[in-house]
MARMI-907929 format. One record per residue (C-alpha): x, y, z; residue in one letter; residue number from 0. Coordinates in Angstrom, 3 decimals, m for minus. Layout:
residues N
<r x="X" y="Y" z="Z" aa="A" i="NUM"/>
...
This chain:
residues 301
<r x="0.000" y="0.000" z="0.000" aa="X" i="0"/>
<r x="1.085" y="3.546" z="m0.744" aa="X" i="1"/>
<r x="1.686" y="6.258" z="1.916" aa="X" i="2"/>
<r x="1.073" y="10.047" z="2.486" aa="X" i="3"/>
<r x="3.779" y="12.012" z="0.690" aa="X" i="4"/>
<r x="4.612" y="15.005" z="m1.079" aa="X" i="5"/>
<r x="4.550" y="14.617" z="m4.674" aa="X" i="6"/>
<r x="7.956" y="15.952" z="m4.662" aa="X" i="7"/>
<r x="10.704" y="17.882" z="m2.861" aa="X" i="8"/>
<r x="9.575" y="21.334" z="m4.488" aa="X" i="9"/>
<r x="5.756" y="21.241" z="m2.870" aa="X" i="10"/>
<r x="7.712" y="19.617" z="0.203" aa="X" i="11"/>
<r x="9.952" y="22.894" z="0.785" aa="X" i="12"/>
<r x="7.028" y="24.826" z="0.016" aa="X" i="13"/>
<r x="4.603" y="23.778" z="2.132" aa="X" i="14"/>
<r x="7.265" y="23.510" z="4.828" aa="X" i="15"/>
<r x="7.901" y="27.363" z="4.194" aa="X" i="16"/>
<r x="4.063" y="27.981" z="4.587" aa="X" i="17"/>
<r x="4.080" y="25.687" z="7.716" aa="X" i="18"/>
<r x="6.654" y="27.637" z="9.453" aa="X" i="19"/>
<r x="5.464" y="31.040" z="8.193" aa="X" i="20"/>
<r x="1.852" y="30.327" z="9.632" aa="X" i="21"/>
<r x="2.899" y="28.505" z="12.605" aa="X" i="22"/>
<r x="4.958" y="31.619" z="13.621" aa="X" i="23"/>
<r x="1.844" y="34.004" z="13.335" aa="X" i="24"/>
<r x="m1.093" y="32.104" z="14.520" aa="X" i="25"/>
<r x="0.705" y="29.953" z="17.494" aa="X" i="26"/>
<r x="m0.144" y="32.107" z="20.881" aa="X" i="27"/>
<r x="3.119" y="31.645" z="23.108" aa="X" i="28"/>
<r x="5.360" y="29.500" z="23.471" aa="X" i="29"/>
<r x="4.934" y="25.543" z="22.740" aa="X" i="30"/>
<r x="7.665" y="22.130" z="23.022" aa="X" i="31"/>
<r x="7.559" y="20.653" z="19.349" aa="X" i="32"/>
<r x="8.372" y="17.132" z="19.782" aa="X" i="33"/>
<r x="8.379" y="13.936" z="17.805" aa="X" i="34"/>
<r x="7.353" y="11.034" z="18.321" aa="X" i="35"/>
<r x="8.195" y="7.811" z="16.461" aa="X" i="36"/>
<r x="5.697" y="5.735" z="15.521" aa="X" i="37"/>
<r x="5.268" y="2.667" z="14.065" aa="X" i="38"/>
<r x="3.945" y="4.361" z="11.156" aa="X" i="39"/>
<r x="6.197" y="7.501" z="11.423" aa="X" i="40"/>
<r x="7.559" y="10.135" z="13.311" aa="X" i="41"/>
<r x="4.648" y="12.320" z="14.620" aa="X" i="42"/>
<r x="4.999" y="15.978" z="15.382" aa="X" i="43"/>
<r x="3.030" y="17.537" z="18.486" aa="X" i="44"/>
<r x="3.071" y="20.462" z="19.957" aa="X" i="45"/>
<r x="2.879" y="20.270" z="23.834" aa="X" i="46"/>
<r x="2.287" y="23.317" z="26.346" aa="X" i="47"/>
<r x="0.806" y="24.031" z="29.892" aa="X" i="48"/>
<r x="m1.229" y="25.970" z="32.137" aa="X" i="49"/>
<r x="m0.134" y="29.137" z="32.013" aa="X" i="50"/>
<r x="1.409" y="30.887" z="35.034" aa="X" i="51"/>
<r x="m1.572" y="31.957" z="37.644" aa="X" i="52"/>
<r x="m3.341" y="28.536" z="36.921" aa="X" i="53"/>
<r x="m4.924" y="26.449" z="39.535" aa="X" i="54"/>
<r x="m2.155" y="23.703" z="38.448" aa="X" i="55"/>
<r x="1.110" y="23.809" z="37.104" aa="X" i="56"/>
<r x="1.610" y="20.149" z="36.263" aa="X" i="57"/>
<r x="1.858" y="18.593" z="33.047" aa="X" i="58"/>
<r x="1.882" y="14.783" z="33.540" aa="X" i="59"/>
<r x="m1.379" y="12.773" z="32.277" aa="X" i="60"/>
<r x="m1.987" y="11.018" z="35.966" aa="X" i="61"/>
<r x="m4.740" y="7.853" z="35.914" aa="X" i="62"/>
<r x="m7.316" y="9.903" z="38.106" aa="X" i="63"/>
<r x="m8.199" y="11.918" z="34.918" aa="X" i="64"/>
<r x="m7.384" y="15.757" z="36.696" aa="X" i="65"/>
<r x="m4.094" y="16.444" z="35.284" aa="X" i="66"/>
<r x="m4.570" y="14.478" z="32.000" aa="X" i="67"/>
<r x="m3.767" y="16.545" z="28.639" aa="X" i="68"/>
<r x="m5.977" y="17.803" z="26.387" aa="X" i="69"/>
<r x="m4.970" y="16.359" z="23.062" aa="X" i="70"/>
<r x="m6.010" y="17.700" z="20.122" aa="X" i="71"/>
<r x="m6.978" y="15.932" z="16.954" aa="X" i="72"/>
<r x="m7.064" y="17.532" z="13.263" aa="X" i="73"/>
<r x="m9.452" y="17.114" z="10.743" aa="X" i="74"/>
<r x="m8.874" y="15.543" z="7.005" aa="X" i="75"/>
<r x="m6.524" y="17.499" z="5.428" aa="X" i="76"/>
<r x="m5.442" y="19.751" z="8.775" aa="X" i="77"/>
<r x="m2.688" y="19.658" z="11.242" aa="X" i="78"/>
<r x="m1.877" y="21.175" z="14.899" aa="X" i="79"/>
<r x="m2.675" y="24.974" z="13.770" aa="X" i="80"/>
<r x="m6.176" y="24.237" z="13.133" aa="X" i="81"/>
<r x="m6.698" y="24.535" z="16.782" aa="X" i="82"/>
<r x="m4.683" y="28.046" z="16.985" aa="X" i="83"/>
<r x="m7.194" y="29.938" z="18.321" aa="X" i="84"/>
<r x="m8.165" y="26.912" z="21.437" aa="X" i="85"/>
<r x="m4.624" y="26.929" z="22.608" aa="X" i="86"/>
<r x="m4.680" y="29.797" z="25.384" aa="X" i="87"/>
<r x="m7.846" y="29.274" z="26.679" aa="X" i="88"/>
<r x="m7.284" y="25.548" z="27.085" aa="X" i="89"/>
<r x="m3.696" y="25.814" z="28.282" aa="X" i="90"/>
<r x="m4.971" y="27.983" z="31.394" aa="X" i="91"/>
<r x="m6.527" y="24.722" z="32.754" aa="X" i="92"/>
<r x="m4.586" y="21.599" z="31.618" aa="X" i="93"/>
<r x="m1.805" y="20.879" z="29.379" aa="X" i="94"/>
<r x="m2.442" y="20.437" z="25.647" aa="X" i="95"/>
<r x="m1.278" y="18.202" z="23.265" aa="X" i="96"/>
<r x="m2.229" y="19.572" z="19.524" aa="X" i="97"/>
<r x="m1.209" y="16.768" z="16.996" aa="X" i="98"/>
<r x="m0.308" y="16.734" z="13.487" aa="X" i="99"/>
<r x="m1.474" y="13.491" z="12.213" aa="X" i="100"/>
<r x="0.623" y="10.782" z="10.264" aa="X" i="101"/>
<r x="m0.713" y="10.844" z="7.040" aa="X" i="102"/>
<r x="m1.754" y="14.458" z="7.199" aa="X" i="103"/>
<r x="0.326" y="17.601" z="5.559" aa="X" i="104"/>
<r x="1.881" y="18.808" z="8.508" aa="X" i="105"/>
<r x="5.098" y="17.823" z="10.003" aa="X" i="106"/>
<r x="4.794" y="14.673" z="10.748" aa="X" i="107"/>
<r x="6.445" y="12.249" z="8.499" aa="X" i="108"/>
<r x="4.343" y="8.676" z="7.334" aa="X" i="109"/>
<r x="6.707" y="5.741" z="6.609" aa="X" i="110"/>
<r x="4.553" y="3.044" z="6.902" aa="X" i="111"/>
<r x="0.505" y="2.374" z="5.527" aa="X" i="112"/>
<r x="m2.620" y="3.350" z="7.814" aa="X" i="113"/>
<r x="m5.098" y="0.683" z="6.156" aa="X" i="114"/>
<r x="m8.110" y="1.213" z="8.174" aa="X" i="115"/>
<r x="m9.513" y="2.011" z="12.165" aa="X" i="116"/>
<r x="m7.287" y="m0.443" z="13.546" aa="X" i="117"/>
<r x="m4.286" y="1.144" z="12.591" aa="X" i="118"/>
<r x="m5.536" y="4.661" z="13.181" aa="X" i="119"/>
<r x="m6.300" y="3.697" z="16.696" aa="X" i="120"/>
<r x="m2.727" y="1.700" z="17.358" aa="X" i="121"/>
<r x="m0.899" y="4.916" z="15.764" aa="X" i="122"/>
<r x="m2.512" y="7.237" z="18.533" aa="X" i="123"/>
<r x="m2.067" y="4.321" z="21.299" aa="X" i="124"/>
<r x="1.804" y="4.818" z="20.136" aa="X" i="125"/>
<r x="1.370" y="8.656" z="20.415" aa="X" i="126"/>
<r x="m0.388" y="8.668" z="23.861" aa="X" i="127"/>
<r x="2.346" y="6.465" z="25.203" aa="X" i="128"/>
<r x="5.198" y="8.536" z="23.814" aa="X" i="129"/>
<r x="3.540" y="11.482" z="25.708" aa="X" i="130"/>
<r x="3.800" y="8.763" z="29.270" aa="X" i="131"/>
<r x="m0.252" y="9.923" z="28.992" aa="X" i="132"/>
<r x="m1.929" y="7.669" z="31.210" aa="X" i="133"/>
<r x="m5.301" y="9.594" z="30.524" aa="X" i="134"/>
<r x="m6.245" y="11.849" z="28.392" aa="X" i="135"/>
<r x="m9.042" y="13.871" z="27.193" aa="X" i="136"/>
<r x="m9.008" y="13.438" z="23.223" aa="X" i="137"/>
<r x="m10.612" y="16.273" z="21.278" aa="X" i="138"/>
<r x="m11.352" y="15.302" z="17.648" aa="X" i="139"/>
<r x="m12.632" y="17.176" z="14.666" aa="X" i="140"/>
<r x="m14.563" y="15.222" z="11.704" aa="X" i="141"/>
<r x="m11.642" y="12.740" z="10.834" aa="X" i="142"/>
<r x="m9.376" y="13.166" z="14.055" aa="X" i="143"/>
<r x="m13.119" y="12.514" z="15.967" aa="X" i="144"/>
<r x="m13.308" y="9.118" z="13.795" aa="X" i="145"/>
<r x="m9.740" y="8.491" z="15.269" aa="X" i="146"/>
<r x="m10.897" y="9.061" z="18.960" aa="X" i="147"/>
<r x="m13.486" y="7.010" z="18.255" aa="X" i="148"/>
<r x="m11.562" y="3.987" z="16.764" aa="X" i="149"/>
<r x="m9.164" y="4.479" z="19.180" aa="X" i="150"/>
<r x="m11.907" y="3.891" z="22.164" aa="X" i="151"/>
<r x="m12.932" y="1.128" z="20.633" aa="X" i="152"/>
<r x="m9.651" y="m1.172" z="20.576" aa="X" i="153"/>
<r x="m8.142" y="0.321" z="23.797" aa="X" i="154"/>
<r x="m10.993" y="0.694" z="25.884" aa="X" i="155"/>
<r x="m10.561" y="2.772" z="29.212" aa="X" i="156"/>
<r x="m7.624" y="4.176" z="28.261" aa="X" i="157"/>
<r x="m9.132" y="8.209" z="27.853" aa="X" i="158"/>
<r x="m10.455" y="9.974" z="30.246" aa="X" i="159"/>
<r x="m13.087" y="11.636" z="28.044" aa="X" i="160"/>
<r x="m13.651" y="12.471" z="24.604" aa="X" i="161"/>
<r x="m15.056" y="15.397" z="22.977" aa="X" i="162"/>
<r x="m16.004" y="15.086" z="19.155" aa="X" i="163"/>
<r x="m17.138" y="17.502" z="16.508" aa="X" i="164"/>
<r x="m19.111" y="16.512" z="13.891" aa="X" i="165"/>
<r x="m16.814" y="13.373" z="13.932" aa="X" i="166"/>
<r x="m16.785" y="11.300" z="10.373" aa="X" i="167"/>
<r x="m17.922" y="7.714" z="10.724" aa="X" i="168"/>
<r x="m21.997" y="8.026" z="10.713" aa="X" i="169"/>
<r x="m22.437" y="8.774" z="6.961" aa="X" i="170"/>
<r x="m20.963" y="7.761" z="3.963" aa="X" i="171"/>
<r x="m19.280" y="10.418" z="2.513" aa="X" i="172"/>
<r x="m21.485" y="11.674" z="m0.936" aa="X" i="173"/>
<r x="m22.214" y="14.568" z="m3.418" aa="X" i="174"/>
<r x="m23.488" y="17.315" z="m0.365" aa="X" i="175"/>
<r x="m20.320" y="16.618" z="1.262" aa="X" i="176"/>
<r x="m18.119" y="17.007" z="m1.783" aa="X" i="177"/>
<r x="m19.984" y="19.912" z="m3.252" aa="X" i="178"/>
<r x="m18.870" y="21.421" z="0.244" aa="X" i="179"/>
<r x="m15.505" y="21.303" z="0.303" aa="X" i="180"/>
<r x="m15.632" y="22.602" z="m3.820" aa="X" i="181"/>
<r x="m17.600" y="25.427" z="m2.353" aa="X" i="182"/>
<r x="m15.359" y="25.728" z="0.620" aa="X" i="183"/>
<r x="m12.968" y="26.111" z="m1.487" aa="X" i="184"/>
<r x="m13.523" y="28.301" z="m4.370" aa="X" i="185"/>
<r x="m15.434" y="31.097" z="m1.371" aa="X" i="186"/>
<r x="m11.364" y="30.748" z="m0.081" aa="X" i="187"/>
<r x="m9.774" y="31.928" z="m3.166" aa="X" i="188"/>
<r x="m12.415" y="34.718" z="m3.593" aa="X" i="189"/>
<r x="m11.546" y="38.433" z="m2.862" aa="X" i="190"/>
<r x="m11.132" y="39.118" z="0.558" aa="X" i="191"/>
<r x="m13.829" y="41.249" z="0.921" aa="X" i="192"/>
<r x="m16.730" y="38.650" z="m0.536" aa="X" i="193"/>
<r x="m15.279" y="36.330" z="1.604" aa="X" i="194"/>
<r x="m17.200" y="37.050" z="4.860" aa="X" i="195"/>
<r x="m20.703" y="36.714" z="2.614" aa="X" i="196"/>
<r x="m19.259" y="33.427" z="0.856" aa="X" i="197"/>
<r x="m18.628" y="31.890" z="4.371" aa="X" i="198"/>
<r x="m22.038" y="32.620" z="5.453" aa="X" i="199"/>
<r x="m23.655" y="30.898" z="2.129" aa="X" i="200"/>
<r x="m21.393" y="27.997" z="1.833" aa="X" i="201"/>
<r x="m21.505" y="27.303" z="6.488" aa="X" i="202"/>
<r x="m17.903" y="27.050" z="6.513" aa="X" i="203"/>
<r x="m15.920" y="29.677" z="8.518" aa="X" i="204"/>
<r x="m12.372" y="28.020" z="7.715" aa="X" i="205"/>
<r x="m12.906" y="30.674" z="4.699" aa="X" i="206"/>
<r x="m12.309" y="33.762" z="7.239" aa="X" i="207"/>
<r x="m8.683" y="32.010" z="8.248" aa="X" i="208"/>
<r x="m6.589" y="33.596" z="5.689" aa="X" i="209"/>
<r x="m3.176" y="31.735" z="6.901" aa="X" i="210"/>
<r x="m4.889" y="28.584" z="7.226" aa="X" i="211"/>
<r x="m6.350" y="28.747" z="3.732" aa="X" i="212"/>
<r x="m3.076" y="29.776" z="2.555" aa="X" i="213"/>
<r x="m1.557" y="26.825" z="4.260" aa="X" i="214"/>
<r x="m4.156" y="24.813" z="2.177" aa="X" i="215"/>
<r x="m2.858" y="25.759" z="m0.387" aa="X" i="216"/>
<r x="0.303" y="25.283" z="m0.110" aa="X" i="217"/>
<r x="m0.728" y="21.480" z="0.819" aa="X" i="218"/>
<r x="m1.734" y="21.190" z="m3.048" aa="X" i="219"/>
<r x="1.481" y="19.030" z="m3.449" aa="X" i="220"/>
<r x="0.580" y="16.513" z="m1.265" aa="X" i="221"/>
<r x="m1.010" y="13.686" z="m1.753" aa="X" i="222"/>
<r x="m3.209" y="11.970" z="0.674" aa="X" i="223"/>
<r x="m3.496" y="8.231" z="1.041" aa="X" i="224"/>
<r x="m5.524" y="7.272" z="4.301" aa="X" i="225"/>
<r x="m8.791" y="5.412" z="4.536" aa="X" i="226"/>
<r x="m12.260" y="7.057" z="4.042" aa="X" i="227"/>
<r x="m14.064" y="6.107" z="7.375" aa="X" i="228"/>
<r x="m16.416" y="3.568" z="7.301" aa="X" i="229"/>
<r x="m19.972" y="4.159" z="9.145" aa="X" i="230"/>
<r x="m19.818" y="2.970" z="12.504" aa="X" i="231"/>
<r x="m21.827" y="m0.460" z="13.078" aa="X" i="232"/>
<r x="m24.698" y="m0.275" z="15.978" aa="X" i="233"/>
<r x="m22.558" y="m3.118" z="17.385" aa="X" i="234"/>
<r x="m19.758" y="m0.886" z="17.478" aa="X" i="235"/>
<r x="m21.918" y="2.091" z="19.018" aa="X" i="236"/>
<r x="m22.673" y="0.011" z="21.917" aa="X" i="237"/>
<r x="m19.414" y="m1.041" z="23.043" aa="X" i="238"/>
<r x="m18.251" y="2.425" z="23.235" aa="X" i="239"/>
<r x="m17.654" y="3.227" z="27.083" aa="X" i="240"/>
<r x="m16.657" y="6.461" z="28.826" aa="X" i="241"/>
<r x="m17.746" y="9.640" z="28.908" aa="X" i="242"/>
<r x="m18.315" y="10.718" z="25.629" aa="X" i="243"/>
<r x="m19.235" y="14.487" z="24.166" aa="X" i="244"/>
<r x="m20.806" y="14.614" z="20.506" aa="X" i="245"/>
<r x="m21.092" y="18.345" z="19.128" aa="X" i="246"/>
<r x="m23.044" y="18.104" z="15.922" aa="X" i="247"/>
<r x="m23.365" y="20.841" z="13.306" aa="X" i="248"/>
<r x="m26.748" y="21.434" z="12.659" aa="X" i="249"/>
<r x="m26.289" y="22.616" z="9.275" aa="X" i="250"/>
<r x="m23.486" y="19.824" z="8.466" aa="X" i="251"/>
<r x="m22.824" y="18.973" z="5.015" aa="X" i="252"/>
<r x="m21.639" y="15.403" z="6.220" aa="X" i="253"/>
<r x="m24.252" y="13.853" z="7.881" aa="X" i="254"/>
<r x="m27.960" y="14.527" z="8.977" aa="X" i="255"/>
<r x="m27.150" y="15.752" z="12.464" aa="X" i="256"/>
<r x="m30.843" y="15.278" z="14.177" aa="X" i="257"/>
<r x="m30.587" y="11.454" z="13.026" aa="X" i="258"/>
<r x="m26.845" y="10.876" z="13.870" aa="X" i="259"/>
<r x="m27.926" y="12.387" z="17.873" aa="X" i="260"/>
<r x="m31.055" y="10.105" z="18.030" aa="X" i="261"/>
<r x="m29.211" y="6.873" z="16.841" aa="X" i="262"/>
<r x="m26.304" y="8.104" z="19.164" aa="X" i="263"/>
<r x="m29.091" y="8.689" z="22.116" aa="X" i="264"/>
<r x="m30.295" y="5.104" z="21.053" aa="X" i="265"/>
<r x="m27.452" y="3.235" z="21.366" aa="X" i="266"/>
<r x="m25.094" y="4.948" z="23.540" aa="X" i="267"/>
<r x="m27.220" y="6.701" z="26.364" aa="X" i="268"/>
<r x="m24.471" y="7.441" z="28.533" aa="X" i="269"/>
<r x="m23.214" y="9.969" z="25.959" aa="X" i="270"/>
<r x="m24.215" y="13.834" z="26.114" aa="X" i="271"/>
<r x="m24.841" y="15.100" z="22.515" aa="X" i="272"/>
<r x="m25.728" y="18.504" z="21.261" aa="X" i="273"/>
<r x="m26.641" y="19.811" z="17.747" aa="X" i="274"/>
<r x="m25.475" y="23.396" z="17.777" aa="X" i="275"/>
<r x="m28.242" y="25.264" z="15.586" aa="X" i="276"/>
<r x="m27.182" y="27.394" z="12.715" aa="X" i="277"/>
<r x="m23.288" y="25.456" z="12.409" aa="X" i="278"/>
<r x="m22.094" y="23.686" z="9.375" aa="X" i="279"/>
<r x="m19.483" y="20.783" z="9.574" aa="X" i="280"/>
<r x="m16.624" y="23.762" z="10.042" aa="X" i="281"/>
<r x="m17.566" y="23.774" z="14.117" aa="X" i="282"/>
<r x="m14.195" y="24.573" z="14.960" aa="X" i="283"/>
<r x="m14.304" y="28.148" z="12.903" aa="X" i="284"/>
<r x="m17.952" y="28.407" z="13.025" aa="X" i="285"/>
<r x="m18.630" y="28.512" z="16.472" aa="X" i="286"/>
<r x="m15.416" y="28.866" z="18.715" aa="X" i="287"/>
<r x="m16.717" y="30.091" z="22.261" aa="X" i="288"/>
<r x="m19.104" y="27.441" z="22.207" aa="X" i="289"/>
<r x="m16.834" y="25.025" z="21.603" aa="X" i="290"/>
<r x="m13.939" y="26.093" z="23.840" aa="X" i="291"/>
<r x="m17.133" y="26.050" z="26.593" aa="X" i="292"/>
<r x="m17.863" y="22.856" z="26.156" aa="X" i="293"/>
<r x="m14.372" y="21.071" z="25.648" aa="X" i="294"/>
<r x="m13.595" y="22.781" z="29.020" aa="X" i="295"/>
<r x="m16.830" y="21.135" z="30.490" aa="X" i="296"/>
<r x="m16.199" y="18.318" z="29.146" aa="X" i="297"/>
<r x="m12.696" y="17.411" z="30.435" aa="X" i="298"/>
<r x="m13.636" y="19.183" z="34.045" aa="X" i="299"/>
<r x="m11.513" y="22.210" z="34.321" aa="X" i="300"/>
């Protein structure tokens, strides 16, 4: 099987350029890059910690759950700097782990094949114990909440808690969800001042991020070869143990929200779930107070 990769080493110095460049501006203060190897490559993460005046300094992921990290889990086609603007608020509480994942463009470097859930979840079981994280709360968007997910599944009890937004996994991915991320986009390469209206008509509010839309497209070189989620079996719903946070998009272009939370509420009733009214699939950029409320909630700080 074939891995992620840059196409060559032009796009590879050139996205690296745009990586750096946009890493530079958006990260808030300072940050320990460090990578991990895997057995499917080395994994960059970014760690940092409460900052000074917080209720606790440490930074170690102890069992009882109340010094575990946050980690922080990209979407398809994203890395760490998705999550810019969650880092400070977060990092007053609890140390946070924001992850570029193998297979993404990012900085972390594949070397061997992800084939499908199993391996997804064994390559963050790897990461977690490379961060000596006993516990921690795992916060995934779309793809990265598919990871959490799978990853819950073959190591249960191993998380404190996990928070997902609009996680992939209870659809199959068609034509509204493609037509999306055309729209997405095309409102991104617009003039900057139609962009604000575009975002609005197309629910996705990645389009406001200029750096990170520059960043996308300086990804354009890469080519991405990791498996499309499957949807998750009912089975597989009902093993799921923990607590468990589902933020849903009402407005999503992946899924129909309403029936993902009743088939959720069906099968997994010890799970909270919450369809935010008016959001797309773009949570993250579409509502970010709410969901920096509700991660913090969610992992008790």
């Amino acid at each position: 099987m074939r891995i992620s990769a840059f196409k060559n080493d032009r796009a590879r110095q050139r996205f690296d350029a745009a990586y750096e460049r946009t890493l530079a501006q958006l990260w808030p203060g300072p940050r320990t890059a460090i990578d991990l190897p895997t057995s499917f490559g080395t994994t960059r993460v970014y760690r940092t910690g409460p900052r000074p005046g917080a209720p606790d300094g440490t930074h170690d992921g102890a069992p009882d759950g109340r010094h575990a990290p946050v980690v922080l889990l990209p979407g398809s086609g994203g890395n760490a700097l998705m999550w810019h603007r969650y880092i400070d608020a977060l990092a007053r509480h609890r140390p946070v782990v924001a992850v570029d994942t193998v297979g993404e463009p990012g900085a972390s470097v594949q070397s061997a094949p992800i084939a499908d859930g199993r391996d997804g979840a064994a390559w963050l079981e790897e990461v977690l114990t490379g961060l000596d994280a006993t516990a921690a709360h795992l916060v995934g968007c779309s793809y990265g909440g598919w990871l959490a997910l799978r990853h819950r599944l073959h190591h249960p009890g191993r998380t404190a808690s996990l928070t997902l937004l609009d996680p992939a996994g209870f659809a199959a991915l068609g034509p509204r969800f493609y037509t999306w991320l055309i729209a997405g986009g095309l409102a991104a390469a617009a003039p900057r001042p139609l962009r604000p209206r575009l975002a609005r008509l197309v629910r996705n509010g990645t389009v406001l991020e200029g750096e990170l839309t520059g960043l996308m497209r300086a990804s354009l070189g890469f080519r991405r070869v990791l498996p499309v989620p499957p949807v998750f079996s009912d089975e597989e719903l009902r093993r799921l143990d923990g607590p468990a946070l589902f933020l849903l998009g009402e407005r999503s272009a992946l899924h129909d929200s309403r029936a993902v939370a009743e088939r959720i509420g069906r099968l997994l009733p010890s799970a909270r779930v919450e369809v935010v009214p008016g959001a797309g699939h773009a949570l993250t950029s579409d509502r970010p107070e709410l969901v920096t409320e509700r991660v913090l909630g969610a992992v008790g700080a």
